[in-house]
N, C-alpha and C positions, 0 to 999 in steps of 0.2 A: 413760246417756250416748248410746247409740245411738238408743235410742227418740227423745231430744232431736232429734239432728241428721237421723233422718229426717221427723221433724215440720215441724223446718227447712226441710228442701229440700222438701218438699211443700209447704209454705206458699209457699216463693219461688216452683216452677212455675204453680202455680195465681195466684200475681199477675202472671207476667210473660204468664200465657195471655190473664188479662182486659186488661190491659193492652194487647194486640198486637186484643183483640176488639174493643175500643173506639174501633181508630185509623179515621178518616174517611178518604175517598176523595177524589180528584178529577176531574172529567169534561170531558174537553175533547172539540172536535171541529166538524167543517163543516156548514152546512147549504146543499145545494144544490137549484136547481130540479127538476123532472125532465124538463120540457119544450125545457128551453134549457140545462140544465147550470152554469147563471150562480149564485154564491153567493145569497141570498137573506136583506135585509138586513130586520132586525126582526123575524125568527121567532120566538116563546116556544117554551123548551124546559124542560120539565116533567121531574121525576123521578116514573117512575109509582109513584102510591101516596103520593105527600108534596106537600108545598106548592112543595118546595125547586125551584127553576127562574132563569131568566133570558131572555134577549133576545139574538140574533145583533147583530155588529157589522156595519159597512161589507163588512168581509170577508167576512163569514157565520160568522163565526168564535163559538165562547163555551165558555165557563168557567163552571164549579159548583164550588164548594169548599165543602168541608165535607158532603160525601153520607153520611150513613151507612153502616158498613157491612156493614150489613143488606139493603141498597138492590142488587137487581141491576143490573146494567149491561150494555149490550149493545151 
């Protein structure tokens, strides 16, 4: 019986660990000039190492959802 339920609970940690490995990230953030300080509108912003990327808004603004996270971020 014992052997059972520490099997158990070692089963459950080890899913709740891949489970927490596999959650995705999100990356938000500004892109500004350097010249002028002014948001800078249509910049591609790349994850380095993956395809995963986008485009600045009006604002300079953007969002990545879904980054792995395996993916550093900085």
């Amino acid at each position: 019986m014992k052997r059972k339920l520490t099997l158990l609970l070692t089963c459950l940690l080890a899913s709740i660990s891949l489970t927490i490995a596999q959650t995705s990230k999100k990356v938000t953030g500004v892109v500004f000039s350097e010249e002028d300080n002014q948001p800078v509108i249509g910049a591609s912003v790349v994850i380095k190492g993956t395809s995963i990327g986008t485009t600045t808004d009006l604002d300079g603004k953007f969002v990545i959802s879904n980054v792995p996270s395996s993916s550093r971020t900085w």
